[in-house]
C-alpha positions as CSV (number, residue, x, y, z in Angstrom):
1,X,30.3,-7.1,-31.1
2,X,31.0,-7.3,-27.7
3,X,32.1,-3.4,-27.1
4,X,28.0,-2.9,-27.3
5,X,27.3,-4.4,-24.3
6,X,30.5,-2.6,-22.4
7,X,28.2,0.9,-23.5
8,X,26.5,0.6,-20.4
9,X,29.3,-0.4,-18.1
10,X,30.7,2.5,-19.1
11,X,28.5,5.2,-18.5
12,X,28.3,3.8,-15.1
13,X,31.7,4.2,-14.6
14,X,31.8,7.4,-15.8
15,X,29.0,8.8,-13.5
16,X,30.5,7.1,-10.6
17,X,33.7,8.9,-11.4
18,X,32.0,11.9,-11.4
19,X,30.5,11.7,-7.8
20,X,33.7,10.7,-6.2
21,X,36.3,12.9,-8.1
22,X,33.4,15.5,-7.1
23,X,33.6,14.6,-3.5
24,X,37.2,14.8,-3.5
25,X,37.3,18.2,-3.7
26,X,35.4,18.9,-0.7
27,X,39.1,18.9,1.4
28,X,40.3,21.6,-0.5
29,X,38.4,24.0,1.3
30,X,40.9,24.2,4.0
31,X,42.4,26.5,1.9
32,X,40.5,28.7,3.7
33,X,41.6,28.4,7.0
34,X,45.0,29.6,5.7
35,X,46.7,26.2,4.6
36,X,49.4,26.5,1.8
37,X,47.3,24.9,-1.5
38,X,50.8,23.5,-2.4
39,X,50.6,21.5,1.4
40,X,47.3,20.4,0.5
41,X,48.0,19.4,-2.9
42,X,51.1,17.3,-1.7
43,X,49.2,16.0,1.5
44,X,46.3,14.4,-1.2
45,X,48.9,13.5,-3.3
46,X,50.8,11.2,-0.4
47,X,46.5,9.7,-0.4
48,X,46.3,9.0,-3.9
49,X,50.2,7.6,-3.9
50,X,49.0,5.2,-1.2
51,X,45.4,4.3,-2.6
52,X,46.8,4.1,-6.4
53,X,49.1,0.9,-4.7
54,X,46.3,-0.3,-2.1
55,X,43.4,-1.0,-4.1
56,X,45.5,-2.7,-7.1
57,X,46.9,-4.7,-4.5
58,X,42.9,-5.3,-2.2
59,X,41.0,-6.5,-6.0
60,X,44.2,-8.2,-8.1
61,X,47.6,-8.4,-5.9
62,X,50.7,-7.3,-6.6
63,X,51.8,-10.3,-8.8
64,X,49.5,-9.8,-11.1
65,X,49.8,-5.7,-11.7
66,X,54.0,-6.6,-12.0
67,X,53.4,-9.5,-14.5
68,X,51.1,-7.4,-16.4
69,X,53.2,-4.6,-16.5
70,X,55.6,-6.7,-17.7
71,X,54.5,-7.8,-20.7
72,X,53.8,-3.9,-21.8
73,X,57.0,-2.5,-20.5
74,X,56.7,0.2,-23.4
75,X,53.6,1.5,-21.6
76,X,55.7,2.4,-18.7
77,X,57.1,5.3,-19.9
78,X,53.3,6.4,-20.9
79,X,52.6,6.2,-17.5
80,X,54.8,8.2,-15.7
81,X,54.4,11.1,-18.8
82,X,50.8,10.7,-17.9
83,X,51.5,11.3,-14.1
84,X,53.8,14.1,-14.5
85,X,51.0,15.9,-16.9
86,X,48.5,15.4,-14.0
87,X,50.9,16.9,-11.6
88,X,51.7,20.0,-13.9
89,X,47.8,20.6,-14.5
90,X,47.5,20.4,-10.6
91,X,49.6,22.7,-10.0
92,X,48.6,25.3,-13.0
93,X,45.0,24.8,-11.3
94,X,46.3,26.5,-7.7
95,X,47.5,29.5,-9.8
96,X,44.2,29.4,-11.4
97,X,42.4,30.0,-8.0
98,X,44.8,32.2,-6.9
99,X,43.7,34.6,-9.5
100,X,40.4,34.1,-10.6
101,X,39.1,32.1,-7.9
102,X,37.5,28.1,-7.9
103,X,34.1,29.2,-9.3
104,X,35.7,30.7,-12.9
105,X,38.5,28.4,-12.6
106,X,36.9,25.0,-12.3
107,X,34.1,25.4,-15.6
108,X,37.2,26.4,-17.8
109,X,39.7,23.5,-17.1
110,X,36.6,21.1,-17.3
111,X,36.8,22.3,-20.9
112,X,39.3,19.3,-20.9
113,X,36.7,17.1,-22.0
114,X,36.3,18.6,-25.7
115,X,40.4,18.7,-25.8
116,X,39.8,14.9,-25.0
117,X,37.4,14.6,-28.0
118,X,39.4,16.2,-30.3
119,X,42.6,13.7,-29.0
120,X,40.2,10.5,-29.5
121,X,38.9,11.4,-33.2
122,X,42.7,12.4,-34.1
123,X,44.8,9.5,-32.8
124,X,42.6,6.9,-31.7
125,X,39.5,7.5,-34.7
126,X,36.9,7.5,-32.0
127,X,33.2,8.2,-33.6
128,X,35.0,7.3,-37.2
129,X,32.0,5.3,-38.7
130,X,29.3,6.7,-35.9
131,X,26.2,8.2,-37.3
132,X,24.9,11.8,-37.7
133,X,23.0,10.9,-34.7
134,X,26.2,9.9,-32.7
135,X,28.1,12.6,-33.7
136,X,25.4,14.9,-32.2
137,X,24.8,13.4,-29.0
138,X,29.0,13.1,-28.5
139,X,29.6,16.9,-29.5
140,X,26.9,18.5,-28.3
141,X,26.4,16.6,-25.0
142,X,29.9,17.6,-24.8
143,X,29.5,21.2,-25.7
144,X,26.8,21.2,-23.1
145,X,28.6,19.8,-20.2
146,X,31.1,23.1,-20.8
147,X,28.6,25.5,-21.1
148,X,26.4,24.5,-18.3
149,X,29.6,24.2,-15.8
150,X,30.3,27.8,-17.2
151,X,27.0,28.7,-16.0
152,X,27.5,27.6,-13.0
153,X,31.2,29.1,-12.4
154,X,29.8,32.5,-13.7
155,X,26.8,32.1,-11.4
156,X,29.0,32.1,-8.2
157,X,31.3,34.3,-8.7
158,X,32.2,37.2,-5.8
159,X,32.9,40.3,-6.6
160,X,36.6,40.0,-5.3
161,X,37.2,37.7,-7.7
162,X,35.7,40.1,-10.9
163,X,38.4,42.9,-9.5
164,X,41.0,40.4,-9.9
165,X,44.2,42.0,-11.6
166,X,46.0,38.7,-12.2
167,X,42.5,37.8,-13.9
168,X,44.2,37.1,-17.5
169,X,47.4,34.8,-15.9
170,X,44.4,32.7,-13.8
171,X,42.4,32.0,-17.4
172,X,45.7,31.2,-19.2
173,X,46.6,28.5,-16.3
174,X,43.2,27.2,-15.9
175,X,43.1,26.6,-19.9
176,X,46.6,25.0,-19.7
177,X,45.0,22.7,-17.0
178,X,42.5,21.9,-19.3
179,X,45.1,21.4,-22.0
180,X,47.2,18.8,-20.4
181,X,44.1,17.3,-18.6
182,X,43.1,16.5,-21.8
183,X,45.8,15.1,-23.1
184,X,46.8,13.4,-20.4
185,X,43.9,10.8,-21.9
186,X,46.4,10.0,-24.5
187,X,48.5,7.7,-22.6
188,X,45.4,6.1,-21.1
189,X,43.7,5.3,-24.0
190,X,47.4,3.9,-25.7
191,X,47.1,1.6,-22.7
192,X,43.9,0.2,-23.1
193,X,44.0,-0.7,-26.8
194,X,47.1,-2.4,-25.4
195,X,45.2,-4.9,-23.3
196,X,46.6,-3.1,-20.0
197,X,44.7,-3.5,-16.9
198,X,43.2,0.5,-15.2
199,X,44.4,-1.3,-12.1
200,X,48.1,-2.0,-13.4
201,X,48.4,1.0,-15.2
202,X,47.9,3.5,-12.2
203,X,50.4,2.1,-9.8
204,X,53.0,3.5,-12.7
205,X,50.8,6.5,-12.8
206,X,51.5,7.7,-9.9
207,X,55.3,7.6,-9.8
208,X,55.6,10.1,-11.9
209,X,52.3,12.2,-10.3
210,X,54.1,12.0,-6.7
211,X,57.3,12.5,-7.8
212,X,56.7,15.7,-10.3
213,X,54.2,17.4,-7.7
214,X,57.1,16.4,-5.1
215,X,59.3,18.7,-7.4
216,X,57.1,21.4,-7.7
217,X,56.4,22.0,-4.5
218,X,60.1,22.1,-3.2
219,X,60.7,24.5,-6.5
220,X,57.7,26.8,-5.9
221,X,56.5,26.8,-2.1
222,X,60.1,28.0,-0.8
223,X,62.5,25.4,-0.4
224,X,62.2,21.7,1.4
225,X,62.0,23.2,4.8
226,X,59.6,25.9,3.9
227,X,57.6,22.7,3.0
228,X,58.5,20.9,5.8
229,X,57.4,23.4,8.0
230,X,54.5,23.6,6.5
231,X,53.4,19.8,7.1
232,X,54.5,20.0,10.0
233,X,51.9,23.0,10.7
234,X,48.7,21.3,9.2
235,X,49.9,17.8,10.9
236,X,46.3,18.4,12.7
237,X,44.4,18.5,9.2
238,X,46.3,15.6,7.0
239,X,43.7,13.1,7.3
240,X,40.7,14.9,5.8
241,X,43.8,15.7,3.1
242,X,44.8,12.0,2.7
243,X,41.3,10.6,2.8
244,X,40.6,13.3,-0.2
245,X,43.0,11.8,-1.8
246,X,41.3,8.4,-1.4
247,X,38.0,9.5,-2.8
248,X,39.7,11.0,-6.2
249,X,41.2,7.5,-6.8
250,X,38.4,6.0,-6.5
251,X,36.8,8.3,-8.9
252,X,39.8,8.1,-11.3
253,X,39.7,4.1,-11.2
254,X,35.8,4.6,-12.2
255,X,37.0,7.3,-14.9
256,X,40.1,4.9,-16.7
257,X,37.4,2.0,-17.0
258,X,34.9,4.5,-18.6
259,X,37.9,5.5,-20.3
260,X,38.7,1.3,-21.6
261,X,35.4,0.8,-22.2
262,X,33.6,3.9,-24.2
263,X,36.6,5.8,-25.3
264,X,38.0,9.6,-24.0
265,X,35.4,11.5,-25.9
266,X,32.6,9.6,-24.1
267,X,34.4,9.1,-20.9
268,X,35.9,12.6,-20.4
269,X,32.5,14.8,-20.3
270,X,30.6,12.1,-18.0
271,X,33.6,12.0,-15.4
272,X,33.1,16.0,-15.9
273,X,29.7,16.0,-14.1
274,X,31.9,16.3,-11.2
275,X,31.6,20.0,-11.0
276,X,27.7,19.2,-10.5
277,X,28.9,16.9,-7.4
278,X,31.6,19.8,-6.0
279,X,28.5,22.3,-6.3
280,X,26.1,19.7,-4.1
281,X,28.9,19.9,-1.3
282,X,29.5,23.6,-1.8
283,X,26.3,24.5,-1.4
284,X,24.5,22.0,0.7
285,X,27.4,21.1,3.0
286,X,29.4,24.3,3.1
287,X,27.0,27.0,2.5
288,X,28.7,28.7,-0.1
289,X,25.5,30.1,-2.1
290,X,23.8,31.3,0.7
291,X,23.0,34.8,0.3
292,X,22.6,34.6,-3.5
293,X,19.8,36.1,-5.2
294,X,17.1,34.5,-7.1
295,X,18.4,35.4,-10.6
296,X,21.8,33.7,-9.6
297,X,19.6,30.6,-8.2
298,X,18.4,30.3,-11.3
299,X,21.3,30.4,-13.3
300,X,22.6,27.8,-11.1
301,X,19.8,25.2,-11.8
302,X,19.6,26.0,-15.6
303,X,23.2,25.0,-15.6
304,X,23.0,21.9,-13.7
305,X,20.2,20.7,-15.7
306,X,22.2,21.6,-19.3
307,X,24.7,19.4,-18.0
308,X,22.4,16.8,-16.4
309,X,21.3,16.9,-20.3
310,X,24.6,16.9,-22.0
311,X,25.7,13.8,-19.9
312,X,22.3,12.2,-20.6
313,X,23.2,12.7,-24.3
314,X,26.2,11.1,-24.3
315,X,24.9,8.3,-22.4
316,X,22.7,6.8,-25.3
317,X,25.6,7.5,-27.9
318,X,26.3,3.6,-27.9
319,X,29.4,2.9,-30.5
320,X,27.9,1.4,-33.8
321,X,29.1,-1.8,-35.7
322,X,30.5,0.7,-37.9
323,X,32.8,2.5,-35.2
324,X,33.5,-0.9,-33.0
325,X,35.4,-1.5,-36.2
326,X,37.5,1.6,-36.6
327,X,38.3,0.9,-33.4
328,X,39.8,-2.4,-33.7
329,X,41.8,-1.1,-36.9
330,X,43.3,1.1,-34.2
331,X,43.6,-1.8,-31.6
332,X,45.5,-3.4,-34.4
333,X,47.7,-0.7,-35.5
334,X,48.7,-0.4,-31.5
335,X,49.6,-4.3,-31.6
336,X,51.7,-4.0,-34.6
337,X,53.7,-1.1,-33.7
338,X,54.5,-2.6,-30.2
339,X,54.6,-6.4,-31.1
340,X,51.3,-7.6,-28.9
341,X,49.2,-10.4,-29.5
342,X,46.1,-8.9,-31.0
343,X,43.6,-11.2,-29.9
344,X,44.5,-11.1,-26.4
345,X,44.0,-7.2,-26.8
346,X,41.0,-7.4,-28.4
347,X,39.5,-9.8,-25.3
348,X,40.7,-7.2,-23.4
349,X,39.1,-4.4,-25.0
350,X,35.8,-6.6,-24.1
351,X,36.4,-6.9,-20.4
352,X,37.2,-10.3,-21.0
353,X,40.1,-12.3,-19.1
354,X,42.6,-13.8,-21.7
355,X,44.1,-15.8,-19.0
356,X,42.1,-17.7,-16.6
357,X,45.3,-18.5,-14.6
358,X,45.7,-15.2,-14.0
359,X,43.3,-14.8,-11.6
360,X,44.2,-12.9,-8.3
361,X,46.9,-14.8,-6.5
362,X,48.1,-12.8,-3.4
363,X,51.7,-13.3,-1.7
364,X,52.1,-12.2,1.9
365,X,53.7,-8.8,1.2
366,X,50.3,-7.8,-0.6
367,X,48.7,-8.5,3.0
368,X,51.5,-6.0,4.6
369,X,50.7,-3.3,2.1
370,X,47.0,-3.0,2.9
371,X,48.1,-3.1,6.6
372,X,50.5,-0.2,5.7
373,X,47.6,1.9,4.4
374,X,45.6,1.0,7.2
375,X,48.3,1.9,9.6
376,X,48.9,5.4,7.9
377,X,45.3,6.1,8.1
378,X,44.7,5.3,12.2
379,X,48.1,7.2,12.6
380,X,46.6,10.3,10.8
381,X,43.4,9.8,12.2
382,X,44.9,9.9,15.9
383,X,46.0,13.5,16.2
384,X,43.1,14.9,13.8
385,X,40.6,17.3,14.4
386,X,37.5,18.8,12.5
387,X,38.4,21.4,10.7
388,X,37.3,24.9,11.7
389,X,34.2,25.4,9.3
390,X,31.1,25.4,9.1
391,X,29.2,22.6,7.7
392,X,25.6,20.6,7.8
393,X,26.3,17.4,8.9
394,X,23.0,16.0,7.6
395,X,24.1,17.1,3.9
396,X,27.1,15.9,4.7
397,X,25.9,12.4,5.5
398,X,23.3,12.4,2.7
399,X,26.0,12.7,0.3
400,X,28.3,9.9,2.0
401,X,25.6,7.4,1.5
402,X,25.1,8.6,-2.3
403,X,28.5,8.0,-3.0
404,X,28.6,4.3,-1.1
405,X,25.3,3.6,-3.4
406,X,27.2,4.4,-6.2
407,X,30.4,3.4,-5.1
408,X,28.5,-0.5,-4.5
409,X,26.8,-0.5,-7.8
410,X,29.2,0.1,-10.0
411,X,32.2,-1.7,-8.2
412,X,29.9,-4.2,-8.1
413,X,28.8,-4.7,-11.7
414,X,32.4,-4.2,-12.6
415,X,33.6,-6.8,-10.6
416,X,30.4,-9.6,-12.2
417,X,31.2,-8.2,-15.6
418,X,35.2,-8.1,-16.0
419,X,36.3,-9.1,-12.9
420,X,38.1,-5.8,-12.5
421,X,39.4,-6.7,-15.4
């Protein structure tokens, strides 16, 4: 079967995912310096608007993403629910650190992943046929992931944020985070048995991300010139903002193909190793474990290597003949409901091209778009500054060519494999 050999492709994707949507997070520590989370959240929002439309464009142009979309216009609608679920969770998340601060906060919406699993056996009969074997590795890789990110929340947690009194409202939003994180998989997973393309499918993502996050903010944050004002105030700061929102689409793109290829219970808890990244530029970059004694040290490193463990352990869960076919009974269920021509999806579902013609075939406004991202990025970059914290530049660095390593391998075996595809 040909999903055996997309196992590996996979994995890759998902680990890749992890380190960038990891990285991503190292902007929002100019929450800090006194910047409104609802200005930063809508600043890396404007950055993942404007990378979800420049990179479809940069690998396939934009005639191919419309035509595709085209011929699944029922997934549109999937799309935009997906981007306004991501926006909601977002936003629950800022709550969530308001009260019971990042390190608490973070391990329990990561719990997403085993809300994921339970979505993928229930709709989409992922693992149906898998062995005892499988089963383990899938759950209990999972399980592990959570526990060992819990260890490390737990780990760092200040004392200010034990004495919280909003300490109940922060668990409830970070576990509806994880909620509609998790299902927010759904829609993704409905596209891919489809035969959509990741690249398509998150230029309709984002409408409704940008436009519900948009929403929120002017409801919650005071009013459009309240938010105005606030832009306006960390004008000095938006590039690191926008360029965060660059790295988490570059995860995310490396998180829907782990997603096409192995399925949301197998994709989910690998992308999750991103806490294990976020840590790595907490601590090396930003210093935020200094101080901490040895018992907390070693809480830390038990938890990274239970997760390190869990995500090894889903990595060797390869799909047996057995589940490839439940699968495709799904892939044809999806076909049949929505009129699609099954073997089209199923090539798809392979990484395989149906259409040779429809290779990348770029019209001059693709050209102008790039040039538009490139232009908002040198006008950003013009009036920025570093921001005021403290950081090791040589960690900092370190990690920068990590992620390029990973960034080059995996886009690259993508691109020989599938084409993007």
């Amino acid at each position: 079967m040909p999903g055996h050999s997309m196992h590996g492709l996979g994995v890759l994707c998902g680990i890749a995912a992890g380190a960038w949507l990891g990285a991503a997070e190292a902007p929002t520590k100019l929450v800090t310096t006194g910047l409104s989370p609802y200005t930063i959240s809508l600043c890396m929002v404007a950055g993942v608007f404007t990378a979800r439309w420049t990179f479809p464009t940069l690998l396939r142009g934009t005639k191919y993403v419309f035509e595709d979309l085209l011929s699944k216009p029922h997934l549109l609608a999937w799309a935009i629910l997906a981007g306004a679920l991501w926006a909601v969770a977002n936003t629950l998340t800022v709550f969530a650190i308001r009260d019971v601060g990042l390190a608490i906060a973070f391990p329990l919406w990561n719990a997403n992943s085993l809300i994921g699993i339970l979505w993928g056996i229930v709709l989409f009969k992922e693992l149906r046929g898998a062995s005892a074997g499988n089963w383990a590795k899938v759950i209990l890789g999972a399980l592990a992931i959570v526990a060992g990110a819990t260890t490390l929340g737990f780990s760092t947690i200040r004392s200010a944020n034990a004495s919280s009194t909003h300490a109940v409202a922060g668990v409830a939003a970070a576990l509806g985070a994880s909620l509609l994180w998790g299902t927010m998989y759904v829609p993704y997973r409905k596209a891919y048995l489809s035969g959509m393309n990741p690249l398509s499918f998150v230029t309709i993502f984002t409408v409704g991300e940008l436009g519900t996050m948009f929403a929120l903010s002017i409801g919650l944050a005071g009013g459009f010139h309240t938010v105005a004002g606030q832009l306006f105030a960390a004008r000095h700061f938006v590039f690191w903002l926008f360029l965060g929102g660059f790295c988490w689409v570059i995860g995310d793109l490396f998180q829907q193909y782990a997603t096409k290829y192995i399925g949301i219970g197998r994709g989910i808890p690998l992308s999750n190793t991103n806490q294990l990244w976020g840590l790595a530029w907490g601590a090396l970059v930003f210093g935020e474990l200094a101080g901490l004694d040895r018992r907390h040290q070693l809480s830390i490193l038990a938890g990274s290597a239970v997760m390190i463990l869990g995500a090894l352990a889903i990595s060797t869960a390869a799909a047996s003949a057995e589940e490839h076919a439940s699968t495709n009974e799904v892939l044809l269920r999806e076909c049949n409901r929505y009129n699609l021509e099954y073997h089209r999806a199923l090539m798809a579902q392979a990484g395989i091209e149906h259409d040779k013609q429809a290779q990348s075939n770029r019209q001059w406004w693709d050209y102008l778009i790039v040039a538009l991202a490139i232009g908002l990025f040198v006008w950003f970059a013009w009036g920025a500054t570093l921001p005021p914290l403290a950081m090791n530049m040589s960690w900092a660095a370190g990690l920068c060519v990590l992620l390029a390593i990973l960034l080059f391998g995996a886009g690259w075996t993508l691109w020989k494999r599938t084409r993007f595809f």
